[in-house]
VEXNULO-430434 format. One record per residue (C-alpha): x, y, z. Coordinates in steps of 0.5 Angstrom, whole numbers, padded with zeros to 4 digits, always signed. Example, Ala and Ser with C-alpha at 12.3 -4.5 7.8 and 13.67 -1.06 7.14 Angstrom:
<atoms>
+0025-0009+0016/+0027-0002+0014/
</atoms>
This chain:
<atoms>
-0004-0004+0363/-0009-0003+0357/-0016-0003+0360/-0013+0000+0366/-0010+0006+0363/-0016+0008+0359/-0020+0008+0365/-0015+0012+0369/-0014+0017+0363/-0022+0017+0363/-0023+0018+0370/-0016+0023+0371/-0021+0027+0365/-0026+0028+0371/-0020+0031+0376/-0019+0024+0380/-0014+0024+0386/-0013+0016+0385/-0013+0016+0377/-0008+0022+0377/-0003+0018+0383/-0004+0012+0379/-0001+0015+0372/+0004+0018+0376/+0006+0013+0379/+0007+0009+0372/+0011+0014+0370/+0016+0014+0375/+0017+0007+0375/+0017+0006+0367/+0016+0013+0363/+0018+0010+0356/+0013+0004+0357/+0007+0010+0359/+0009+0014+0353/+0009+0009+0349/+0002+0006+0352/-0001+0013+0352/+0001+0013+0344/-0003+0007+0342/-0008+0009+0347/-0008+0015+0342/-0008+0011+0336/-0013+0006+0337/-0019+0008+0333/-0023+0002+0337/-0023+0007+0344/-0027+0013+0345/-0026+0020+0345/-0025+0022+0352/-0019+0017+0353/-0015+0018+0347/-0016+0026+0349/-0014+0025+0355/-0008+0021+0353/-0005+0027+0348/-0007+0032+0354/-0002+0027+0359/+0004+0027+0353/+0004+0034+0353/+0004+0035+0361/+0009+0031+0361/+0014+0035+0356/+0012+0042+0358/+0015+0045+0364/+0013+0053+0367/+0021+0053+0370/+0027+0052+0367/+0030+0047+0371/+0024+0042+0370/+0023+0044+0362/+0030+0041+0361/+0028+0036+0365/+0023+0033+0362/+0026+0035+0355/+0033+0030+0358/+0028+0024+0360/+0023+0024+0353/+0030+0024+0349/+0034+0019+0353/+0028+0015+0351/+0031+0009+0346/+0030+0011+0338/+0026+0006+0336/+0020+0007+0342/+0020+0015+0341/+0019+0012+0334/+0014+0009+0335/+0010+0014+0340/+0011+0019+0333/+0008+0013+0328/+0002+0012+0333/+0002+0019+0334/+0000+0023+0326/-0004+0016+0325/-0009+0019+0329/-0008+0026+0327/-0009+0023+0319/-0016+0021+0323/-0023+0023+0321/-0027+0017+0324/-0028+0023+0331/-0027+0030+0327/-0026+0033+0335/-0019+0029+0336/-0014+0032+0331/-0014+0038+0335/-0011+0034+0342/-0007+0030+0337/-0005+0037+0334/-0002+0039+0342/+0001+0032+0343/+0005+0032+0336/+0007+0040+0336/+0010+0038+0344/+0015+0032+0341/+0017+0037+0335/+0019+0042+0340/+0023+0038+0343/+0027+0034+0338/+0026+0039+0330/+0032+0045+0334/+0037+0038+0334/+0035+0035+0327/+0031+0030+0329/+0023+0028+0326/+0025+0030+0320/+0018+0028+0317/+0014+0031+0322/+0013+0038+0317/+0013+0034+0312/+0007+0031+0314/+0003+0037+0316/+0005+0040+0310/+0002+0034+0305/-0004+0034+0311/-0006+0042+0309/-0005+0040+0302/-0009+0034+0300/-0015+0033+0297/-0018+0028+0301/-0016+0030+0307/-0021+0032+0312/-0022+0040+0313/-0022+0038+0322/-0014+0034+0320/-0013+0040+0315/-0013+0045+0322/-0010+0040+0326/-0004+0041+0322/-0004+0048+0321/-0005+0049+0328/+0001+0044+0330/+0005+0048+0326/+0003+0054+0329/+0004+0051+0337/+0011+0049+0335/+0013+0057+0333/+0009+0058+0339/+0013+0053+0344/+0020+0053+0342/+0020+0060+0344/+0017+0060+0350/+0022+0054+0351/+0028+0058+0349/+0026+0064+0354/+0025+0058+0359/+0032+0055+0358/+0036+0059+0354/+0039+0059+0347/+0037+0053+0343/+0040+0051+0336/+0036+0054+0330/+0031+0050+0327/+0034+0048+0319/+0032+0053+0314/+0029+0048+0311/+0024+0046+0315/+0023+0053+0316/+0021+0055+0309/+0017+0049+0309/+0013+0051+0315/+0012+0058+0313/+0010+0055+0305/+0006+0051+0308/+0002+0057+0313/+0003+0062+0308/+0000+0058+0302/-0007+0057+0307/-0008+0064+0309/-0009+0065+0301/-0016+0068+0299/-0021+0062+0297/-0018+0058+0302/-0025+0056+0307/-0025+0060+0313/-0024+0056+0318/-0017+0054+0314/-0015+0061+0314/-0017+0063+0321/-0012+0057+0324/-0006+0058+0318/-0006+0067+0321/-0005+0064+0328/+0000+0059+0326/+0003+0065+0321/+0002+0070+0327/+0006+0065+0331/+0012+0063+0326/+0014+0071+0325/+0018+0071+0331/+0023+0067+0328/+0023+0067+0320/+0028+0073+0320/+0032+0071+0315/+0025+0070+0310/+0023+0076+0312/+0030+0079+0310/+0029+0077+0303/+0024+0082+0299/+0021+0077+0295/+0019+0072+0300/+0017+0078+0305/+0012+0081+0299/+0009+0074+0299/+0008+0074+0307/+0006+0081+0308/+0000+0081+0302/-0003+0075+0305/-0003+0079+0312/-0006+0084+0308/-0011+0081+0304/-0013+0078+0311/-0014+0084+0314/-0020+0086+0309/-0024+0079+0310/-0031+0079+0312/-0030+0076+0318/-0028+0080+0324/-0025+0074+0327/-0020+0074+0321/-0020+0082+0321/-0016+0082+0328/-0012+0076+0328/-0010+0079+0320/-0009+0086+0324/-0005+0082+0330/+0000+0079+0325/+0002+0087+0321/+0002+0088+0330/+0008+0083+0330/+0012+0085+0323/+0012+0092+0327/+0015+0090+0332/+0020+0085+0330/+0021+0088+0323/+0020+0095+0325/+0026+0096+0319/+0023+0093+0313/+0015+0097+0314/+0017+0102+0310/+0014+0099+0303/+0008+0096+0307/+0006+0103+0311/+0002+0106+0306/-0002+0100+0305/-0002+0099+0312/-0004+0106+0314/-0011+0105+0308/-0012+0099+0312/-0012+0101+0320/-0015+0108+0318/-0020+0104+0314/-0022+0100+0319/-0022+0105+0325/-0026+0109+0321/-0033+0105+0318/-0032+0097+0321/-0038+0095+0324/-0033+0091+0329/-0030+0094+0336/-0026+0088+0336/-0023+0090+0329/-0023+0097+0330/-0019+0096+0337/-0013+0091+0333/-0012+0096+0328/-0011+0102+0333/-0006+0096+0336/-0002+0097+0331/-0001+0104+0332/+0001+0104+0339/+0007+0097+0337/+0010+0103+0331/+0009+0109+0336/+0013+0104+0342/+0018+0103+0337/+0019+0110+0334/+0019+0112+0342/+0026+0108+0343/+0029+0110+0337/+0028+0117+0337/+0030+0116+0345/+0036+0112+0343/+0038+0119+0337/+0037+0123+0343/+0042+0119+0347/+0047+0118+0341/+0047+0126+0339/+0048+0128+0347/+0055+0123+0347/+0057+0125+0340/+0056+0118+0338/+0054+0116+0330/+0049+0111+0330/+0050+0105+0325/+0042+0104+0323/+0039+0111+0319/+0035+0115+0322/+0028+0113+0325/+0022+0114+0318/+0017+0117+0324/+0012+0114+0321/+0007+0116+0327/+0007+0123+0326/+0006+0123+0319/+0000+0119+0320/-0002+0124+0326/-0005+0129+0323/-0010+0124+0320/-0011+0119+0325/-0012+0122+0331/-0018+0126+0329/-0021+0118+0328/-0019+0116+0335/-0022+0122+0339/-0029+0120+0335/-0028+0113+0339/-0027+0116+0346/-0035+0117+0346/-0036+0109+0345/-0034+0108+0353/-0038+0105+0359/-0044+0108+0361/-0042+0104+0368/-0036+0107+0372/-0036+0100+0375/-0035+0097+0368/-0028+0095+0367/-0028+0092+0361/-0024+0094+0355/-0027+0098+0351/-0025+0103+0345/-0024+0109+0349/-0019+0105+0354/-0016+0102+0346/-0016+0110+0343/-0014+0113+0350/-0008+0110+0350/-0006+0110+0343/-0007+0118+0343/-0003+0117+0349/+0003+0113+0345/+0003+0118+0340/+0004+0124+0345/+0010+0120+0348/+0013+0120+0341/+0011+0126+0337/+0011+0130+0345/+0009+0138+0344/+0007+0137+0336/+0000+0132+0338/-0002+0139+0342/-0005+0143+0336/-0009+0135+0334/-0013+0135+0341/-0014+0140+0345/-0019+0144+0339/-0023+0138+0341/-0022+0138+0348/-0024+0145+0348/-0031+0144+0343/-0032+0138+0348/-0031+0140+0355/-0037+0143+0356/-0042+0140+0353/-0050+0138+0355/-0047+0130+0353/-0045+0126+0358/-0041+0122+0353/-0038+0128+0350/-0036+0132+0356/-0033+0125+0359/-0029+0125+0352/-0025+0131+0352/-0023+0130+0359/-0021+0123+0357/-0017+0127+0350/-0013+0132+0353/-0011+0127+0360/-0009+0122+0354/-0003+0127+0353/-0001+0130+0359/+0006+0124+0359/+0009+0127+0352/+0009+0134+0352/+0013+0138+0357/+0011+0142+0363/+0013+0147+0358/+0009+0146+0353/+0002+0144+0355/+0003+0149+0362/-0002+0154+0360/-0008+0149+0358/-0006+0145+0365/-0006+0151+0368/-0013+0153+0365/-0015+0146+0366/-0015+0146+0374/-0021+0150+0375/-0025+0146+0370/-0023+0139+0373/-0025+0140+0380/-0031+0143+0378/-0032+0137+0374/-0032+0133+0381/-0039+0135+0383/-0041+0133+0375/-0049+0129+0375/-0045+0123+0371/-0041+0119+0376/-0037+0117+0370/-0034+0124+0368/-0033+0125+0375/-0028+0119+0375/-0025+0121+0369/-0024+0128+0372/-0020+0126+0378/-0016+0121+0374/-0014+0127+0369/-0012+0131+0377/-0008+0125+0378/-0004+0125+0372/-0004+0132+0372/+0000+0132+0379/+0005+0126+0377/+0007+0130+0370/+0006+0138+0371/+0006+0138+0379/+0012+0144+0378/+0008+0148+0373/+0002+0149+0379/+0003+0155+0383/+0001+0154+0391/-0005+0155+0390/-0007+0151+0385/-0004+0145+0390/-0008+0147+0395/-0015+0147+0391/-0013+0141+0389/-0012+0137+0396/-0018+0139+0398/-0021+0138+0393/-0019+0131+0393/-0019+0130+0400/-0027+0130+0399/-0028+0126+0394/-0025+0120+0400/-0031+0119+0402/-0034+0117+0395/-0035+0112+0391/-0029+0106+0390/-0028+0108+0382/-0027+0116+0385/-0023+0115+0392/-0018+0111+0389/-0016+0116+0384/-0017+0121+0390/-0012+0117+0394/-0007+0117+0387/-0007+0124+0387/-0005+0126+0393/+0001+0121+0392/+0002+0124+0386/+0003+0130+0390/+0007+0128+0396/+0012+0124+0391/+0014+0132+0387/+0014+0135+0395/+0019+0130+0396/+0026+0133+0399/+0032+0129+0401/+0032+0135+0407/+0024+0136+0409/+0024+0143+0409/+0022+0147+0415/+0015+0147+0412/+0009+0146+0406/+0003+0146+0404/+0002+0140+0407/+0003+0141+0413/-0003+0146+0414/-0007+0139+0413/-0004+0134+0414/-0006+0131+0420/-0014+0132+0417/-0011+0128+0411/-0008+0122+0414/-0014+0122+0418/-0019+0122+0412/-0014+0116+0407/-0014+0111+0414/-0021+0112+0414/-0021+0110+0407/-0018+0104+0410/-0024+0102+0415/-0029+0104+0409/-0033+0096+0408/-0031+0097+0401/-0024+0098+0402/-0023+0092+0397/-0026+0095+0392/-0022+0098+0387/-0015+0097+0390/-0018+0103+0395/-0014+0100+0401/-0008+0100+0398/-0008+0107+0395/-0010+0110+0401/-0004+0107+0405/+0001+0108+0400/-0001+0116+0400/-0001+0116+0407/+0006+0113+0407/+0007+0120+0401/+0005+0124+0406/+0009+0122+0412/+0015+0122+0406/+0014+0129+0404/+0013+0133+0411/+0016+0138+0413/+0020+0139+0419/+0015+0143+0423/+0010+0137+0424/+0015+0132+0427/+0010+0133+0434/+0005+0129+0430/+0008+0124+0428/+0010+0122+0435/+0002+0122+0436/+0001+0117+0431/+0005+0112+0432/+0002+0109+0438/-0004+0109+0434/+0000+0106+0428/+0002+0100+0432/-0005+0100+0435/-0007+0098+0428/-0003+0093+0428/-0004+0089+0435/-0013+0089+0433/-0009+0086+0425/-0006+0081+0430/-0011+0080+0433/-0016+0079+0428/-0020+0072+0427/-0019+0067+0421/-0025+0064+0418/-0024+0064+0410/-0018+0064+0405/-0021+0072+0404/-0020+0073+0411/-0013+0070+0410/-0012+0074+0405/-0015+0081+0407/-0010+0081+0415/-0005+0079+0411/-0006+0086+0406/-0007+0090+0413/-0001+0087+0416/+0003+0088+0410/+0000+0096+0408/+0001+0098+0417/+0008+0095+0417/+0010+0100+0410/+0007+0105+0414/+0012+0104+0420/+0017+0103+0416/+0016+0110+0414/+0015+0113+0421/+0021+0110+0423/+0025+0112+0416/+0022+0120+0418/+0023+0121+0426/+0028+0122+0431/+0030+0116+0435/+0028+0120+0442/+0021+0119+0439/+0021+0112+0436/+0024+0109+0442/+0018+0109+0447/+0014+0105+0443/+0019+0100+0439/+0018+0095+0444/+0011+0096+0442/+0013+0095+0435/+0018+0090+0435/+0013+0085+0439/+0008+0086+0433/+0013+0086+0428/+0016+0079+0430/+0009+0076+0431/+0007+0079+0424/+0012+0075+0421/+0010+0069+0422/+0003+0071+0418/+0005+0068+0411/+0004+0074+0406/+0007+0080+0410/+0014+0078+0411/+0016+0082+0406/+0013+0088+0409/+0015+0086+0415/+0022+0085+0414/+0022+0091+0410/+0019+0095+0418/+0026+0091+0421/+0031+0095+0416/+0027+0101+0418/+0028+0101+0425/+0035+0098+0425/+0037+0103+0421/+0034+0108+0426/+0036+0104+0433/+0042+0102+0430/+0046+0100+0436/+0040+0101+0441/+0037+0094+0436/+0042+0089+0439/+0037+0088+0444/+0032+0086+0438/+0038+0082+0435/+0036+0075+0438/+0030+0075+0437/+0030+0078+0430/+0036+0074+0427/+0032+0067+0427/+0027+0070+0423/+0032+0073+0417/+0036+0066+0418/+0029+0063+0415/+0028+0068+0411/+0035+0067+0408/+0034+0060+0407/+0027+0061+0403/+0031+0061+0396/+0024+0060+0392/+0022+0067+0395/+0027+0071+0391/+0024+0078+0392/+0023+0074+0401/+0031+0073+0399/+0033+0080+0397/+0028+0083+0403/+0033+0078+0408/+0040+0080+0405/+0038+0088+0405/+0036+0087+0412/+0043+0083+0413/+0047+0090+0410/+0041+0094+0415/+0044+0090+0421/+0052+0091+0420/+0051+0099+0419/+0047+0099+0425/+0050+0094+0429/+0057+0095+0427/+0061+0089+0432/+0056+0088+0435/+0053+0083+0429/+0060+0079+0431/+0056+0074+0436/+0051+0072+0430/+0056+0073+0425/+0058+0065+0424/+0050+0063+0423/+0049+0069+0418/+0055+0068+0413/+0054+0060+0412/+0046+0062+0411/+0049+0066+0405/+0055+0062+0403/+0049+0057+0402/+0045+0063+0396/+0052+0062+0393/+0053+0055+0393/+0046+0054+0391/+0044+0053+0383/+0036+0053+0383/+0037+0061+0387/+0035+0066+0382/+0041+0069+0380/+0038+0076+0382/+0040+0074+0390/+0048+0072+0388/+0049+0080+0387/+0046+0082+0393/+0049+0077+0397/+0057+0077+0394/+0056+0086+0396/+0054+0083+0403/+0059+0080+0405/+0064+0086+0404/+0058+0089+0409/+0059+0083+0414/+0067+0085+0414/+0065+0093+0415/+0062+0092+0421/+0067+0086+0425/+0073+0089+0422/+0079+0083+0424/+0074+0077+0426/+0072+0077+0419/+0078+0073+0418/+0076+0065+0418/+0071+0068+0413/+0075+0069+0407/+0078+0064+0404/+0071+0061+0402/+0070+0068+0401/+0076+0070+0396/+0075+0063+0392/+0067+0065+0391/+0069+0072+0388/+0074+0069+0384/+0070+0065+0381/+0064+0071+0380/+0069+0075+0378/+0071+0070+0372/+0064+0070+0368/+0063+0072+0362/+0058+0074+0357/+0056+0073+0350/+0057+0078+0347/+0050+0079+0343/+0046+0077+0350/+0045+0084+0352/+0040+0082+0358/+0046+0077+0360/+0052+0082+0359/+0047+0086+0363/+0046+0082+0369/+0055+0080+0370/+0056+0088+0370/+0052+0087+0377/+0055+0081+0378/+0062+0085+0377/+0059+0091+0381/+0058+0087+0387/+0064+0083+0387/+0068+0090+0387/+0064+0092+0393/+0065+0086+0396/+0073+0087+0396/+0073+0095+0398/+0069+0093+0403/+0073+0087+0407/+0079+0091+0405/+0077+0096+0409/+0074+0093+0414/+0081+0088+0415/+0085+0095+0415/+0080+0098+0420/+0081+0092+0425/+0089+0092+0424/+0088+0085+0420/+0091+0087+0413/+0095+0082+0412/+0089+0077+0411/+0088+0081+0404/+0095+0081+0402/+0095+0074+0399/+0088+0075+0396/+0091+0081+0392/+0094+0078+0385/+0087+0076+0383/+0084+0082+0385/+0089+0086+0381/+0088+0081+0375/+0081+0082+0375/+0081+0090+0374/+0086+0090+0369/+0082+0085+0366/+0076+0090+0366/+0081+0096+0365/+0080+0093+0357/+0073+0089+0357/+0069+0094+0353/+0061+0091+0356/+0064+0095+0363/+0058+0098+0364/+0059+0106+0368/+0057+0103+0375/+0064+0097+0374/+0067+0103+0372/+0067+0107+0377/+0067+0102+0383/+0074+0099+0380/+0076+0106+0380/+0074+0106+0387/+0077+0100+0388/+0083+0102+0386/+0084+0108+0391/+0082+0103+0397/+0088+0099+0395/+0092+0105+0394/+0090+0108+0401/+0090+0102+0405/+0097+0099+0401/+0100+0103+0398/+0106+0103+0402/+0108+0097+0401/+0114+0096+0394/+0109+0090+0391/+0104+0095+0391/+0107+0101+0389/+0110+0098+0384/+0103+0095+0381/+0100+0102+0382/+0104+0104+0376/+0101+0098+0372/+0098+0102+0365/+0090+0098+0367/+0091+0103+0373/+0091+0109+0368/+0087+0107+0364/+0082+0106+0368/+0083+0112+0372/+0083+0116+0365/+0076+0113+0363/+0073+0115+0370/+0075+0122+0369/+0074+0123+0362/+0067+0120+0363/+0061+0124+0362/+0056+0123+0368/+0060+0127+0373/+0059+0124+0381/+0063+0118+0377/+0069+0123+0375/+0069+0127+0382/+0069+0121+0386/+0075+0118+0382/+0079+0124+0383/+0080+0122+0390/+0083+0115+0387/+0087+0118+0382/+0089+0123+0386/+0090+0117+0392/+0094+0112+0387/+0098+0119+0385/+0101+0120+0393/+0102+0112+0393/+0107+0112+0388/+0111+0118+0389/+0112+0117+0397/
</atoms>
């Protein structure tokens, strides 16, 4: 095998189908032999470079993963490898990262090693790796190039062991031994006098390792030691070692937001020092980094101090130091300074210290929100009108940078005096400052649109209306705007009329032509202008309805020549499947918005091209989404459809690698049952298994489960009795549902079973209704001990979220009104859960939970008196 391999890792190197199939295939017939191969391939000094690297390359392949089911795959194969050989393999394997007969391998050996350690040190195995690395980074006589390498294994195992365990869930914590071994040994090679390159590798390992030596960090010596070697670093010479030292002081604000507040003088004399006299854009933008990490913290304590005072709750933690707007007065001067350093090129979309220091500003705002005011708008005052270009850009860039933190109260006035200002500047002689002023309009409008009188709207549609026909950097943020517009005009009840109704047919007419533009692809144009034709339909008025039945023929026209078009290139592939998608989005919106009487000429039109627009790969979630909007329209007037539809939901249903497909699918099975109602009943059969078939299935993203479990109370809505062969796989599913459990310090965990809990509620309320409805509610009977269990279990389970709450309240009312009259329930109804729940849903503090359960306390109330 030996001369074989290394010709086939050699070829594999230059992308080699065969080689590629050959290593393939060893490994399936006998993975420990390959590994140990690969091993000794790395290990052999004899052997050239591009083999060896190849084969640490192929170690580290095989034991990472991008999904979790084959992360803990790979992990169970290597470990189910007998001791002696991986042994062996690791022998083989730091013997060759010891090597300086080729300086370049060390850092490939560094890959393969850190992969294997990952794997094996969170169960106590390799014990000697760290031990190792560290004697590499410390010996005298050690090649600077395996100094490095061990650094930077080092600094691979922290980055991969968290990615392992976002991956694959909780793994056992690596011995604070190794730990400190580890972080000693990083730590001691990011000291000053240490050669450059040592230090750059020994900040990345450091950076690397923050996320997971909380309990050094918790100790003030070991954290004083840590945090003056990070800065320190922030004053090297060399930019590179400036920025990777800022992006450590970036982690520790994030992570160790609670501890700063000896380092934060310090800290604010660097960043501050740097922002304002380093030569180096890079180090400029890593130290104002720092300022957006602490003002996104300070954001969500002072939103969480907010939340705590409204619901006179004490919070545990003391109250936010707002370092952020101590620093405000001093550091937001520095940062307008840097909003002049942009792009001459508005096609130039690389980062520059404008985008950095905009969105810092913009952080802030969110934080302090009205006290940034005083600090910018002297600026955009002094700037606004200037002969520079530069300048003029930067003040609009200033003061659209706070437009998200204040209020509509608090900036109304300067957003009022503004408006004439910004459109005035859209016919500026720099395109860039055009741009930047109908960005700032945009923002305007999804931030302030109820401080902007009529008038003001109507100055500023029209303004935007003409700037369609501009460049892609412009007529983008045009068609922003306008959505902008629409998305604050939006009523649940469209009013007799609005502003827009004036114009609207001209403004439709402008962004569909947006869609035509050569250029469309540029900029994202062609989906902006569609999603703002798809506002505008949304925000109509009642006294334009006439037009909308002119333009759904031209709609569905649009989709036929879509249809139609010739695929030559992926690109063509990808710009029709786009279109396909975006036109579907705009039926959907028809349909959503008209009366039946309008939609019915055209439907057949429709759904012919929509059921042939599903077989185009990549517009299916659009499509589908078009389906639900004229099902839920036709309601039953679609049972002519149906046969032709359901095959497509069915494939749709199956595609259980598709999450956002799957999802899609079973919102359209929920549209069919509420518009269907029992005429569902004849695809009932083939619909339920595909969705018995999600639950069942463990590789399905658990975002579905929910959705499904929900469903089937739809499905027993809609055919009442003929539920009834469904529901003992139906009752076993939802009982085991409704038993999960979450840790409880796993909030995300915590979070998704209170959707799981939600959609098992709703599931029972609905096939209780829908059995009692059809006169079959003595199918629900037997099942009603373990649906009584679960809410006195959630009657006490204190992770209920608001939402459990009041669908069990809600729950509780189904079982009174549709069962009350019976003894064992009655006598159930009188249970003390029953109480406590019904009392915490009328003490709650969001009001829709407390009306909705006066029904169900009052229901449950009449049960057990009559």
């Amino acid at each position: 095998m030996d001369e074989q391999l290394t010709n086939a890792l050699i070829a594999a190197g230059q992308a080699d189908k065969n080689a590629e199939k050959y290593l393939e295939d060893l490994s399936q017939q006998n993975y420990g032999e390959l590994m140990r191969a690969l091993a000794q391939e790395i290990g052999n000094e004899s052997k050239g470079f591009v083999s060896r690297q190849m084969a640490c390359l192929y170690i580290k392949n095989t034991l990472a993963a991008q999904s979790s089911a084959v992360q803990k795959e790979k992990h169970e194969r290597w470990k189910s490898l007998p001791a002696p050989l991986r042994a062996e393999c690791k022998q083989n394997i730091m013997a060759a990262m010891r090597s300086s007969s080729n300086p370049d391998l060390p850092h490939f050996v560094a890959v393969a090693a850190a992969e294997i350690g990952v794997v094996e040190l969170p169960y106590r195995e390799w014990d000697d790796l760290v031990g190792n690395l560290m004697q590499n980074v410390t010996a005298a006589e050690a090649h600077e190039k395996i100094k490095i390498a061990s650094l930077e294994c080092l600094g691979y195992i922290c980055d991969r062991i968290v990615d392992v365990e976002e991956l694959i869930g909780t793994i056992p914590e690596l011995d604070s031994t190794i730990v400190d071994q580890m972080l000693t040994t990083i730590v001691d090679a990011v000291q000053p006098g240490r050669p450059d390159d040592l230090r750059y590798s020994a900040l990345q390992a450091l950076k690397n390792s923050l996320l997971f030596v909380r309990k050094n960090m918790d100790n003030k010596q070991e954290r004083d030691f840590i945090m003056s070697a990070i800065c320190e670093a922030c004053k090297h010479q060399q930019p590179r070692i400036r920025v990777l030292a800022f992006q450590c002081v970036d982690t520790v604000a994030e992570y160790y937001y609670e501890v700063l507040q000896d380092y934060m003088t310090n800290i604010y004399q660097l960043t501050t020092e740097v922002i304002q006299n380093d030569s180096s854009e890079d180090s400029k933008s890593s130290a104002i980094e720092v300022w957006n990490t602490l003002s996104e913290m300070e954001s969500a304590l002072i939103e969480e101090e907010r939340d705590a005072a409204e619901m006179g709750a004490h919070l545990s933690r003391p109250p936010c130091p707002r370092y952020v707007q101590a620093a405000m007065e001093h550091l937001v001067p520095l940062l307008t300074k840097l909003l002049t350093l942009q792009n001459e090129d508005d096609e130039d979309d690389t980062q520059n210290l404008q985008d950095t220091s905009a969105t810092c500003i913009e952080l802030i705002s969110q934080t302090v929100e009205a006290q940034i005011v005083p600090f910018v708008m002297p600026y955009v005052t002094n700037n606004i009108s200037s002969e520079n270009w530069r300048e003029r850009d930067a003040a609009i860039v200033a003061f659209m940078a706070i437009l998200d933190g204040p209020s509509t109260a608090d900036v109304g006035q300067y957003v009022d005096q503004s408006i004439q200002v910004m459109l005035q500047s859209f016919q500026d002689n720099n395109v860039v400052v055009r741009g930047s002023a109908v960005h700032c309009v945009r923002k305007i409008c999804a931030h302030h649109l109820s401080g902007l009188s009529a008038d003001r709207l109507n100055s500023i549609l029209n303004a935007v209306d003409q700037k369609l026909t501009d460049r892609p950097s412009i007529a983008a943020p045009a068609c922003s705007a306008i959505y902008e517009i629409c998305q604050g005009l939006k009523q649940v009840d469209p009013p007799p009329t609005n502003i827009l109704s004036a114009g609207l047919v001209q403004l439709i007419t402008h962004l569909m032509s947006v869609t035509d533009r050569p250029d469309s692809s540029e900029h994202n144009i062609r989906v902006v202008a569609m999603s703002a034709a798809c506002a505008v339909i949304q925000a109509s008025a009642m006294d334009i309805n006439k037009v909308f039945a002119d333009l759904l023929p031209a709609i569905v026209q649009r989709l036929e020549a879509a249809l139609a078009q010739q695929v030559v290139s992926n690109d063509d592939k990808e710009f029709k499947a786009q279109l396909i998608g975006q036109l579907s989005a705009l039926i959907q919106t028809l349909y959503q918005r008209m009366d039946k009487a309008d939609v019915l000429p055209q439907t057949d039109r429709v759904m012919t091209c929509l059921l042939q627009a599903l077989n185009v790969r990549n517009a299916a979630d659009e499509v589908f989404m078009a389906i639900s909007a004229v099902v839920s329209n036709l309601e039953e007037d679609f049972a002519k459809y149906a046969e032709s539809f359901v095959p497509a939901l069915l494939q749709g249903l199956g595609s259980l690698e598709l999450t956002n497909l799957c999802l899609i699918c079973t919102g359209g099975v929920v549209d069919l049952c509420g518009g269907l109602g029992s005429l569902i009943q004849p695809f009932a059969d083939s619909i339920m298994e595909a969705m018995f078939n999600i639950i069942r299935d463990v590789s399905v993203h658990r975002d579905v489960k929910p959705a499904v479990i929900s469903c089937f109370g739809d499905m027993a809505m809609a055919i009442g009795a003929a539920y009834q062969p469904y529901m003992q796989l139906t009752m076993m599913l939802l009982m085991q549902a409704s038993q999960q459990q979450a840790p409880a310090d796993n909030e995300d965990m915590i979070a998704f079973i209170n959707k799981l809990r939600c959609a098992v509620l709703e599931a029972y309320s609905g096939i209780l209704v829908g059995l009692a409805e059809g006169g079959a509610i003595d199918g629900f009977f037997p099942n009603l001990p373990n649906v009584l269990t679960f809410l006195s279990q959630l009657a006490t389970d204190s992770t209920k979220d608001e939402t459990v709450l009041a669908k069990s309240v809600t729950l509780l009312g189904d079982i009174g009104h549709e069962m009350g009259a019976r003894p064992e329930v009655k006598q159930q109804l009188t249970q003390t859960y029953v109480a406590q729940l019904i009392r915490e849903a009328l003490s709650s503090p969001n009001e829709t939970i407390r009306t909705d359960s006066q029904w169900a306390a009052q229901v449950v109330e009449n049960a057990v008196k009559s």
